[in-house]
C-alpha positions as CSV (number, residue, x, y, z in Angstrom):
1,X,-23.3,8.0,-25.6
2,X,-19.6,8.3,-25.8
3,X,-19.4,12.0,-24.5
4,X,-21.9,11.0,-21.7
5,X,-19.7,8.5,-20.5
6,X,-17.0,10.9,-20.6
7,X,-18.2,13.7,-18.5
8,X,-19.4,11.1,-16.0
9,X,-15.9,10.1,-15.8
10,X,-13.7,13.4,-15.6
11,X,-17.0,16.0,-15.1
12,X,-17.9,18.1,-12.2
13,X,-20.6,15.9,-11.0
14,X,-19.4,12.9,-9.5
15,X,-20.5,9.5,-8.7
16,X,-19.0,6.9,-7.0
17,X,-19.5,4.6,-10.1
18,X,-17.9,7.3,-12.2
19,X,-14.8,6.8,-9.7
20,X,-14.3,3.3,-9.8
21,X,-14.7,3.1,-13.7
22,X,-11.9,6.2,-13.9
23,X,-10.3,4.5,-11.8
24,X,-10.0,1.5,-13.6
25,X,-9.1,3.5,-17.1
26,X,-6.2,4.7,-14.6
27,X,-4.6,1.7,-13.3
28,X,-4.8,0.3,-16.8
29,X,-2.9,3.5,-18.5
30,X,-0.6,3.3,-15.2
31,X,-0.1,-0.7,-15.3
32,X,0.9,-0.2,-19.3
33,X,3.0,2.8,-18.7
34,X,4.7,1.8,-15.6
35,X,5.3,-2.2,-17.2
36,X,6.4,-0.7,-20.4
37,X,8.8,2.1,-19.6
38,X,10.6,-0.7,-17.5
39,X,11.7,-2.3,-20.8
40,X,12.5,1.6,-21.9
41,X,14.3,3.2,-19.1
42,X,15.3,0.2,-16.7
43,X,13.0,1.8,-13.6
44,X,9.5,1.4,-12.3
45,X,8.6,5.0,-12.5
46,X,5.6,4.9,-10.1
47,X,7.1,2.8,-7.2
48,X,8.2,5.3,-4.9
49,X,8.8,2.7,-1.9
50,X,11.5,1.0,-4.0
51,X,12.6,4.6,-5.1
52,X,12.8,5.1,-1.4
53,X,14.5,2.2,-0.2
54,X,16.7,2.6,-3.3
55,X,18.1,5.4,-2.4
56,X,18.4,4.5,1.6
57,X,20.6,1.7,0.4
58,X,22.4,4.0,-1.6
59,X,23.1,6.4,1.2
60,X,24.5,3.4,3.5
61,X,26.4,2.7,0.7
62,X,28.0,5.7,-0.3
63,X,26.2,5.0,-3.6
64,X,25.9,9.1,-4.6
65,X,24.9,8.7,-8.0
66,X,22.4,6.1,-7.4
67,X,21.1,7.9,-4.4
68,X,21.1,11.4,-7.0
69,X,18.7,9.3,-9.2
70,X,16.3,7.8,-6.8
71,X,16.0,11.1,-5.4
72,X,15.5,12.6,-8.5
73,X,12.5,10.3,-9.5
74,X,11.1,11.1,-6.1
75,X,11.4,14.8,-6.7
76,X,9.7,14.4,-10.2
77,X,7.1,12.3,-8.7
78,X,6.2,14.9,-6.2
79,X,5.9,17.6,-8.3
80,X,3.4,15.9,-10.4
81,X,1.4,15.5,-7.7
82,X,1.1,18.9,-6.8
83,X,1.1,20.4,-9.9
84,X,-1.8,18.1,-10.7
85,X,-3.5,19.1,-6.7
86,X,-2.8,23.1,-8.6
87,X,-3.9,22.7,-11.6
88,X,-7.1,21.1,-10.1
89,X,-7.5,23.4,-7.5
90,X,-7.0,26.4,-10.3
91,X,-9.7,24.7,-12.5
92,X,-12.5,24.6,-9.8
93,X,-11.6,28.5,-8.2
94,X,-12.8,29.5,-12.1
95,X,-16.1,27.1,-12.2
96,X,-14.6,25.5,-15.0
97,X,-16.5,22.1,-15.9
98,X,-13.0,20.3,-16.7
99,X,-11.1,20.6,-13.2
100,X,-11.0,16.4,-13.1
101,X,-9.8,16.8,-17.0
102,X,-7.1,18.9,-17.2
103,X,-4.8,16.7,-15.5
104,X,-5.2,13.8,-17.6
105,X,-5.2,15.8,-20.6
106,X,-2.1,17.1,-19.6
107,X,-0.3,13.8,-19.0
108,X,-1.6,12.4,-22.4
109,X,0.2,15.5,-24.0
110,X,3.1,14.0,-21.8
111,X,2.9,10.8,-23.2
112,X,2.8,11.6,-26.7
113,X,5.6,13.6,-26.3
114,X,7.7,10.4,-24.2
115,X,6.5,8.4,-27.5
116,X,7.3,10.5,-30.1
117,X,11.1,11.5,-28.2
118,X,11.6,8.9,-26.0
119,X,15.0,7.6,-28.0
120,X,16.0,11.3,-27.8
121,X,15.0,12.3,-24.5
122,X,16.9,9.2,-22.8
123,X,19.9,10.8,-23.9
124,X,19.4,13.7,-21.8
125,X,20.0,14.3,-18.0
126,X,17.5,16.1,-15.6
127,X,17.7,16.2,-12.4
128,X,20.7,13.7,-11.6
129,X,18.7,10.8,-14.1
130,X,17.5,11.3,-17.5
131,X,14.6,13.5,-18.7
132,X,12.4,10.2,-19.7
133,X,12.4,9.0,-15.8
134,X,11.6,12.3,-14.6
135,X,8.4,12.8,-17.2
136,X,7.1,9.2,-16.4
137,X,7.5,9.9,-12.7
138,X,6.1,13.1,-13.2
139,X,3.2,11.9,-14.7
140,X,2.3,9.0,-12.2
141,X,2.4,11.7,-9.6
142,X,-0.2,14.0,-11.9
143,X,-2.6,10.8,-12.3
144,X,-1.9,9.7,-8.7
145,X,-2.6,12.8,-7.1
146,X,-6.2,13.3,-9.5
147,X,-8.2,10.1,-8.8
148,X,-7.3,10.3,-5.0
149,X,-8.4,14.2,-4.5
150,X,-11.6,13.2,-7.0
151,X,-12.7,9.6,-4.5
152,X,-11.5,11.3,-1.8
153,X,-8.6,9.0,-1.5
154,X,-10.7,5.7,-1.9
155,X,-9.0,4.8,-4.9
156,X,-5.3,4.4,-6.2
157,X,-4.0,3.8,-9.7
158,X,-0.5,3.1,-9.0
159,X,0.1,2.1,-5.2
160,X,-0.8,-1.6,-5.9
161,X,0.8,-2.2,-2.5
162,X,-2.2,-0.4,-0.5
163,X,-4.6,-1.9,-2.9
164,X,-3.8,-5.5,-1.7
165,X,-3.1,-4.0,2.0
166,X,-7.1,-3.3,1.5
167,X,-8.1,-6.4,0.1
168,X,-6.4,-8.5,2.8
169,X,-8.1,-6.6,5.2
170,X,-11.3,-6.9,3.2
171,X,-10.8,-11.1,3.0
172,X,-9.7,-11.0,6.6
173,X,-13.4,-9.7,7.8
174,X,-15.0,-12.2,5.1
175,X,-12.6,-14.9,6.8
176,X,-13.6,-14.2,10.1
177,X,-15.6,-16.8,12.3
178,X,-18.8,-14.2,14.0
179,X,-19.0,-17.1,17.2
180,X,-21.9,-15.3,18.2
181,X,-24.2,-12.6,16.5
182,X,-24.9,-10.8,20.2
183,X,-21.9,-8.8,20.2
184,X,-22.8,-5.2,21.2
185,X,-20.9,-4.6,18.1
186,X,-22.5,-6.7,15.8
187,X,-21.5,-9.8,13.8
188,X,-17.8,-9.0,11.2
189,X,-19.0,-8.0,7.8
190,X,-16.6,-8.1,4.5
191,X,-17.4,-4.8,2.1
192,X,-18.1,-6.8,-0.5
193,X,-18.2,-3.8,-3.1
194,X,-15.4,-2.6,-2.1
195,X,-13.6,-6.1,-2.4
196,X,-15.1,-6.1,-6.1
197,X,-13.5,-2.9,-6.6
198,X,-10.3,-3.5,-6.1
199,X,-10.0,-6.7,-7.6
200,X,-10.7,-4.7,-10.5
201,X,-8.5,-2.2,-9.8
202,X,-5.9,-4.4,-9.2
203,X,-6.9,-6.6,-12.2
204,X,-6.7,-3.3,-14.8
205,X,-2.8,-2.6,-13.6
206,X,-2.1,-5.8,-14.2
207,X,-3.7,-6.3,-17.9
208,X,-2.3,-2.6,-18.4
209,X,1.0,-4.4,-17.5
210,X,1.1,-7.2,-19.6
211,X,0.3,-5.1,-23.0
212,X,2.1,-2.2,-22.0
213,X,5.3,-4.9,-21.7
214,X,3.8,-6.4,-25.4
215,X,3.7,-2.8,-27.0
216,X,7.0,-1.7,-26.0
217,X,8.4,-4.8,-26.7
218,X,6.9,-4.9,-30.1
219,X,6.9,-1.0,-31.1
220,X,8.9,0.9,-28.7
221,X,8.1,4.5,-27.2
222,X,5.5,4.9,-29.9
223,X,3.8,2.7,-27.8
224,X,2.2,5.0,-25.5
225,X,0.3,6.9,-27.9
226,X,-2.7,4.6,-27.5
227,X,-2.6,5.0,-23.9
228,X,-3.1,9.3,-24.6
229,X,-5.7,8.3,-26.6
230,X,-7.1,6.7,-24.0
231,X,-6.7,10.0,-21.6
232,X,-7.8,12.4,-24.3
233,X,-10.9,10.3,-24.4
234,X,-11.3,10.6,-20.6
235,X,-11.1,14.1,-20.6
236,X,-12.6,15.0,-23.8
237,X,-16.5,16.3,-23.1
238,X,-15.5,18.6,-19.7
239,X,-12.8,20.4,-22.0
240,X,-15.1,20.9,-24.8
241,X,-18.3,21.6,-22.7
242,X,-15.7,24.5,-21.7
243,X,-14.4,25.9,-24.7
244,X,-18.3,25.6,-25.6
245,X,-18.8,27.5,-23.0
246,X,-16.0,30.1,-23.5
247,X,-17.2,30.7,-27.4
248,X,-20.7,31.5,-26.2
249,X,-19.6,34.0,-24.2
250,X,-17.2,35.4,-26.6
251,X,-20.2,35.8,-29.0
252,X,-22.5,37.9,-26.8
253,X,-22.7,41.5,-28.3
254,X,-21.3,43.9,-25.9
């Protein structure tokens, strides 16, 4: 059932199946976001080493502007992260059922809203780079920050750069020669699930890349409102399940 599959994915009980498959509905929606702004706003908005570096070359330099906007980006990516850790944290303190949702549904209101004004919003400065940087950053940061509080940070959706850290590591134990199986610490043993995971992982950015690139190419902002769809889907059964939840409450007779 479609609202089963929902609440296993953004609900309070958790599973470490649940994880990997929100995980993979992330790094696709991060892959098409992050692959399609770049044809929007010129900047990878969930790269925050090369935001980093960026602005360290800018500094040696004397580059101020482009320093201004990397640090801006970083500042916006930041606070998405905590506000997403907050609005989490918030969520669980009243026993509410969509904590893991709220987030997402938040950054699919965020994305609509980047599809919808995208054209306009580029026009418009934030903090030292224009309003459309600062919302993608922002909203990396919100996804970011969810799927690594809910696995505990097992899982990524947008630092591809650990993810293959991981899986060279994971390849380098399948790779290595166990000379003899009487070490006191036993023979070198590749996590195979884990491997299988982030393939995936990895594999759902870079799908999420290539049509995120197509749509934009194609369509523009408006793009991104399949992507919200996407999230709204995610977060769908926890939020009603609440508002369920809220009504019955509302309904008892004093």
């Amino acid at each position: 059932m479609p609202l089963d599959f929902s609440r296993s994915l953004t609900g309070p009980e958790r599973t470490e199946a649940g994880n990997a498959q929100l995980g993979y509905g992330l790094a696709f929606v991060a892959g098409a976001t992050n692959a399609g702004a770049f044809l929007a706003v010129r900047q990878y908005t969930s790269h925050m080493t090369g935001l980093l570096s960026s602005m360290a070359d800018a500094f040696a330099l004397q580059q101020w502007p482009v320093a201004a906007a990397a640090f801006g980006g970083l500042l916006a990516f930041l606070a998405g992260a905590s506000f997403s850790a907050m609005l989490v944290l918030y969520a669980i303190r009243r026993r509410l059922r969509s904590a893991f949702a709220l987030p997402l549904l938040l950054e699919a209101l965020l994305l609509i809203t980047f599809g919808l004004l995208g054209a306009r919003l580029a026009t418009i400065n934030g903090l030292f780079v224009p309003v459309t940087v600062m919302l993608l950053c922002f909203m990396m940061g919100l996804q970011n920050a969810l799927i690594s509080k809910i696995s505990h940070a097992v899982i990524r959706t947008t630092h591809v750069t650990g993810m293959i850290t991981d899986l060279g590591i994971e390849f380098g134990r399948a790779l290595y020669w166990n000379r003899t199986r009487t070490h006191r610490d036993g023979p070198v043993r590749a996590d195979r699930h884990r491997m299988r995971v982030l393939l995936r992982l990895i594999g759902s950015f870079f799908i999420g890349g290539v049509l995120g690139a197509i749509g934009f190419n194609r369509v523009g902002y408006i793009a991104t409102v399949p992507l919200a769809a996407l999230l709204i889907f995610f977060a769908f059964a926890p939020v009603m399940d609440d508002l369920a939840r809220t009504r019955r409450r509302s309904e008892v007779p004093l």
